[in-house]
C-alpha positions as CSV (number, residue, x, y, z in Angstrom):
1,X,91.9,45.8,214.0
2,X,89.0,47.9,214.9
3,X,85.2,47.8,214.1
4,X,83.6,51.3,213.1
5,X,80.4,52.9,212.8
6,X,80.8,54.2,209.4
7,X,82.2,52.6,206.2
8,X,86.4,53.3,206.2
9,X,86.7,51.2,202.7
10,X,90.2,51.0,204.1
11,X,91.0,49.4,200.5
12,X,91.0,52.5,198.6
13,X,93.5,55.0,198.7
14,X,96.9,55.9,199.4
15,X,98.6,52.6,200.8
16,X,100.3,54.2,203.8
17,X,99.9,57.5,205.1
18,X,99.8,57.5,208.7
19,X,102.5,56.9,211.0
20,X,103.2,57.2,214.8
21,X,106.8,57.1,216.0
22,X,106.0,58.3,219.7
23,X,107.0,54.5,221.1
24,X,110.2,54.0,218.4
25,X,112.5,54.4,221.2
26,X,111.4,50.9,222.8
27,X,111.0,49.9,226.4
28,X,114.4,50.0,227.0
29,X,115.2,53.1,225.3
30,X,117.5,52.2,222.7
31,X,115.5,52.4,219.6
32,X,114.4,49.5,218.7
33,X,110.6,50.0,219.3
34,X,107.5,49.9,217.0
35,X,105.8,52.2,214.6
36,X,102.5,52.2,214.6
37,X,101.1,52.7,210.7
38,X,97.7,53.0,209.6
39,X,97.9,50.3,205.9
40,X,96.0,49.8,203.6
41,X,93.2,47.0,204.8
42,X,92.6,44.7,201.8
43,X,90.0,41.5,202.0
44,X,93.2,39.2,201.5
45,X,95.5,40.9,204.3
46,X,92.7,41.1,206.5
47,X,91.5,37.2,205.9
48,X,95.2,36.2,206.9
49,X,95.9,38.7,209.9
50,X,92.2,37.7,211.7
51,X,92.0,34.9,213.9
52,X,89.8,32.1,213.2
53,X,87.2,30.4,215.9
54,X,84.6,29.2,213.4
55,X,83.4,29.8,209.7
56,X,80.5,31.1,210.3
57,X,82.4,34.2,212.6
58,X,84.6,34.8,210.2
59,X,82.4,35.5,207.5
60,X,80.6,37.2,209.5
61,X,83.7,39.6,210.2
62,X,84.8,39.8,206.6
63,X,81.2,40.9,205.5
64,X,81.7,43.8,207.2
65,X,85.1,44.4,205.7
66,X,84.2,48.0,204.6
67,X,83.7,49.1,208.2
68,X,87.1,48.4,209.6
69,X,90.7,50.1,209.4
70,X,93.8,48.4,211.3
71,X,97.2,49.8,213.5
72,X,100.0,47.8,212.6
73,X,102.7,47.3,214.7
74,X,105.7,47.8,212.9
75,X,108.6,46.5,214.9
76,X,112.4,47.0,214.3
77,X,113.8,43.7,215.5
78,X,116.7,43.5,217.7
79,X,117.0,40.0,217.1
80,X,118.3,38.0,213.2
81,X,117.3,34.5,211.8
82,X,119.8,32.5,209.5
83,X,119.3,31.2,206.4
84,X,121.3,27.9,205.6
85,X,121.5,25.4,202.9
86,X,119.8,22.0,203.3
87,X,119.6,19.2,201.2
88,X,121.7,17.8,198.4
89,X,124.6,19.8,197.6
90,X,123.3,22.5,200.1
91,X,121.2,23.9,197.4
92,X,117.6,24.1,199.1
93,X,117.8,27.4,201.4
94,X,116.2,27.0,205.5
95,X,114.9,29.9,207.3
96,X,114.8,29.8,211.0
97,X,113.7,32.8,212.5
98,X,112.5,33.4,216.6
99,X,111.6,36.7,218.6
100,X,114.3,37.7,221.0
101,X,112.4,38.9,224.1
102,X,112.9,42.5,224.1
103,X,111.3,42.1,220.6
104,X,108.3,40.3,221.8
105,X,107.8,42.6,225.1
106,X,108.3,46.1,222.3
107,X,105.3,44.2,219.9
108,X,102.8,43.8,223.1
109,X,104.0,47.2,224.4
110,X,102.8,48.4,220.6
111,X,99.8,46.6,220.7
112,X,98.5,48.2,223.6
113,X,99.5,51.7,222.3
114,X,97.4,50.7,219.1
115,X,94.4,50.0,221.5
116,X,94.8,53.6,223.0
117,X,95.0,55.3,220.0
118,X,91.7,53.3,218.5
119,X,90.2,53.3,222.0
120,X,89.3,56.9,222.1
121,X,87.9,57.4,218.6
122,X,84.1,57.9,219.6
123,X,83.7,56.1,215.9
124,X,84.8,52.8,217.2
125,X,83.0,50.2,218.5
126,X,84.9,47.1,218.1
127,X,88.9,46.2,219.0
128,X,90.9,43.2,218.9
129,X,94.1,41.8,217.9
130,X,95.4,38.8,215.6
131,X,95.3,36.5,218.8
132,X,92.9,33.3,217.8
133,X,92.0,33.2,221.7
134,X,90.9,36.8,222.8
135,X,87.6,38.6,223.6
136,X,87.7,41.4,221.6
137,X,87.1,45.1,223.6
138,X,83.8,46.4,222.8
139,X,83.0,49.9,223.0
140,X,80.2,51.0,225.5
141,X,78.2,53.6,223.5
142,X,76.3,55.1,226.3
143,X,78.7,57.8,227.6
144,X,81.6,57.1,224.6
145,X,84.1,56.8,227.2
146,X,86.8,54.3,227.6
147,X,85.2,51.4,230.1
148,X,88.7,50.8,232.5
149,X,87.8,47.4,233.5
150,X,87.5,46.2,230.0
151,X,90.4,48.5,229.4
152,X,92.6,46.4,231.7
153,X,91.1,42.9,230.8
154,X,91.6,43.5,227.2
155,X,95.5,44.6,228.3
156,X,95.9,41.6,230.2
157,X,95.0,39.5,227.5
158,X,97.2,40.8,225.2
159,X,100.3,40.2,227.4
160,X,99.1,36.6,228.2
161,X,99.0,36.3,225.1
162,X,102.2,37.3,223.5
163,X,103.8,36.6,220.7
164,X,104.4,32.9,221.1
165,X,104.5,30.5,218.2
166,X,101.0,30.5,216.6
167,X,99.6,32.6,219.4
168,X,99.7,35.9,216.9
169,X,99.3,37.0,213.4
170,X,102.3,38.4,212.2
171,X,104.0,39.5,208.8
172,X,107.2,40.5,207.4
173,X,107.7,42.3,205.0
174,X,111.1,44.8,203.0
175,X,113.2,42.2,204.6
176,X,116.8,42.9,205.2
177,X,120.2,42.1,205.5
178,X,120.1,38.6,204.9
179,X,123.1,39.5,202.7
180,X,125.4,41.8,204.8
181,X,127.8,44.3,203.6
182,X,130.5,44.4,205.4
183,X,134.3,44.8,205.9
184,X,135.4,41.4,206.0
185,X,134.1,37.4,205.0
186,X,133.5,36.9,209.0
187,X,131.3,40.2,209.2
188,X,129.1,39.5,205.8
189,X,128.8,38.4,202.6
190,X,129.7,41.0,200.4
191,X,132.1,43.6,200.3
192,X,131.7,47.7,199.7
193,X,131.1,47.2,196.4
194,X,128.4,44.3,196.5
195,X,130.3,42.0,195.5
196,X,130.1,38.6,196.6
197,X,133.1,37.4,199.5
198,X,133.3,33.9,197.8
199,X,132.5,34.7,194.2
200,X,134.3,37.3,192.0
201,X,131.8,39.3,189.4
202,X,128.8,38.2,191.3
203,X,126.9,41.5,192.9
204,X,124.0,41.9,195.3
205,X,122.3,45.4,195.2
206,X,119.7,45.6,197.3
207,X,117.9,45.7,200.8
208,X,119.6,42.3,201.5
209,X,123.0,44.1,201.8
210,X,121.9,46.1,204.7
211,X,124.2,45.8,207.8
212,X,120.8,45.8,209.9
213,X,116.7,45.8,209.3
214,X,116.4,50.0,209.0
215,X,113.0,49.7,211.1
216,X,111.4,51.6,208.4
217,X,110.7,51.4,204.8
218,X,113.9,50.9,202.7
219,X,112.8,51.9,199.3
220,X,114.9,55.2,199.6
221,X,117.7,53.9,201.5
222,X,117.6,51.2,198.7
223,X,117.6,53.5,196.0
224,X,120.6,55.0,197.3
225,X,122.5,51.9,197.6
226,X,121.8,50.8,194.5
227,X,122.1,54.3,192.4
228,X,126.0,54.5,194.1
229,X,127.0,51.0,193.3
230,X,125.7,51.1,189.7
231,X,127.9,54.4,189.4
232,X,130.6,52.4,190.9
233,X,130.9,49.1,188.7
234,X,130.3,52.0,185.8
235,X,133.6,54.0,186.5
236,X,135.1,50.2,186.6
237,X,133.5,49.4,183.1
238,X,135.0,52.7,182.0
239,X,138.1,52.5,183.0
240,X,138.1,55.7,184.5
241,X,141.0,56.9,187.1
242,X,138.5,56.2,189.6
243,X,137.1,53.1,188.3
244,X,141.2,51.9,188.7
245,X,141.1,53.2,192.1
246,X,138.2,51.0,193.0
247,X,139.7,47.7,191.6
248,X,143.2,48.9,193.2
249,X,140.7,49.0,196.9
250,X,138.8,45.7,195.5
251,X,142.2,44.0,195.0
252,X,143.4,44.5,198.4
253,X,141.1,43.7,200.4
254,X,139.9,40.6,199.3
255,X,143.4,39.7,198.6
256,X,143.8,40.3,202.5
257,X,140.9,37.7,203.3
258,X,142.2,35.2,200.4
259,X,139.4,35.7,198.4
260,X,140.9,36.3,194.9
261,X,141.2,39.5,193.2
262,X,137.6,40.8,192.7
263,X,136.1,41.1,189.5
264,X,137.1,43.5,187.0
265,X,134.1,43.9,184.9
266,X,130.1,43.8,185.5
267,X,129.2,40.3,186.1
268,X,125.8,39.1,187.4
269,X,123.3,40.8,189.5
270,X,121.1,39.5,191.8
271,X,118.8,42.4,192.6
272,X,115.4,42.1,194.1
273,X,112.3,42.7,192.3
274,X,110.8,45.9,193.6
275,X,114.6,47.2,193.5
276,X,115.5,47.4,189.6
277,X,117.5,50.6,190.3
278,X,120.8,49.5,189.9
279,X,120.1,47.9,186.5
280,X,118.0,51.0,185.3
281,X,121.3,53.0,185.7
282,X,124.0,50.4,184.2
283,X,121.3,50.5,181.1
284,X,121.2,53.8,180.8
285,X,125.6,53.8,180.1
286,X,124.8,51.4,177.4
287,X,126.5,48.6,179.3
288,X,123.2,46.0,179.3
């Protein structure tokens, strides 16, 4: 987060219209390191993200909401979480989810990327991150130069910091692949076609089914998905010489990991809310 000289009103606007990918190739150059994104700053965002030390500090930050603009650090993570069922019958889902280190070291490395881009903005006068235990860098306006000792202090404190458990804000958000695609039941949970390993007629169509988190916005990559799919389970409906093709594939291999036979019509979908896509082009056959 930075503090600026002049009003930003970083709540108007286009949502998202900045982005560096100079440090995407990550520490260990394998490409899974940050973007840095210039979002959209609302009150609410902002009231979560900042770290809290007393009331009276805080409000005194969010008063002055329309002079600051933010870097986020938007990792790809190299590491996964699980989600599990608890409770009776299984029913009530469980999240765990932990940073894998070279996640953690590509987030500081981001952080203090974000400080050098803000850093040199003569407009600035005010840095710090979501830690709730950090001296923020302020910006000596006498010669509008970066001050290197506070430079390095401000640096240091990020990477004592970390990313430990309530030692940063963080968010997540388009999240992925909690519902693989993949070849076979010991890879993921659905099959080419979205369909469910363990229950015929039942398909998933959208960013859940990634193999992996894309490291960038999905919304495309989902419309794809979903827009190929739907034209799938339509040639199916249809009863097209492709359709029979596809339930010919569909038989086979799920008769190979002794899974049934695969549905032969359009069943249920479980598609996110921001994803409708798949839906939008069943409708437009006539078929819901």
């Amino acid at each position: 987060m930075a503090g600026c000289d002049e009003k930003i009103h970083g709540y108007k606007g286009a949502p998202m219209t900045t982005v560096c990918t100079e440090f995407e190739g990550g520490v260990n150059n394998d490409c899974y390191g940050p973007k840095l994104e210039c979002p959209s700053v609302h009150t609410g965002v902002m009231a979560a993200a900042l770290p809290w030390a007393q009331a009276s500090e805080f409000k005194s930050i969010l008063q002055n909401a329309s002079n600051m603009t933010a870097v986020i650090v938007l990792q790809r993570d190299k590491g996964s979480g699980t989600v599990s069922g608890t409770g009776p019958g299984g029913y009530e889902p469980s999240i765990t989810y932990n940073l894998n280190k070279d996640d953690s070291d590509n987030i500081v490395n981001g952080l203090e990327k974000a400080f050098d881009i803000l850093a040199v903005n003569p407009g600035v006068n005010k840095i710090w991150a979501c830690h709730p235990k950090q001296v923020p860098y302020l910006h000596d306006k006498a010669d509008g130069k970066v001050d290197q000792e506070k430079e390095r202090l401000f640096k240091e404190s990020l990477r004592s910091n970390g990313t430990g458990v309530n030692q940063l804000g963080m968010f997540c958000a388009h999240q992925m692949g909690s519902c693989r695609m993949a070849s076979s039941t010991a890879l993921g949970a659905v099959d080419e076609d979205g369909e469910v390993w363990e229950l015929d007629n039942v398909h998933v169509i959208d960013a859940s089914i990634f193999p992996t988190a894309s490291g960038a916005n999905p919304m495309m990559t989902t419309m794809a998905l979903s827009r190929g799919l739907a034209k799938r389970l339509i040639e199916v409906h249809n009863g097209t010489d492709k359709g029979k093709d596809i339930l010919k594939k569909r038989k086979e291999r799920r008769e190979r990991e002794g899974r049934g036979n695969g549905g032969s019509g359009i069943g249920i979908f479980l598609t996110a809310a921001d994803f409708g896509f798949a839906a939008a082009w069943i409708r437009r056959q006539g078929l819901l």
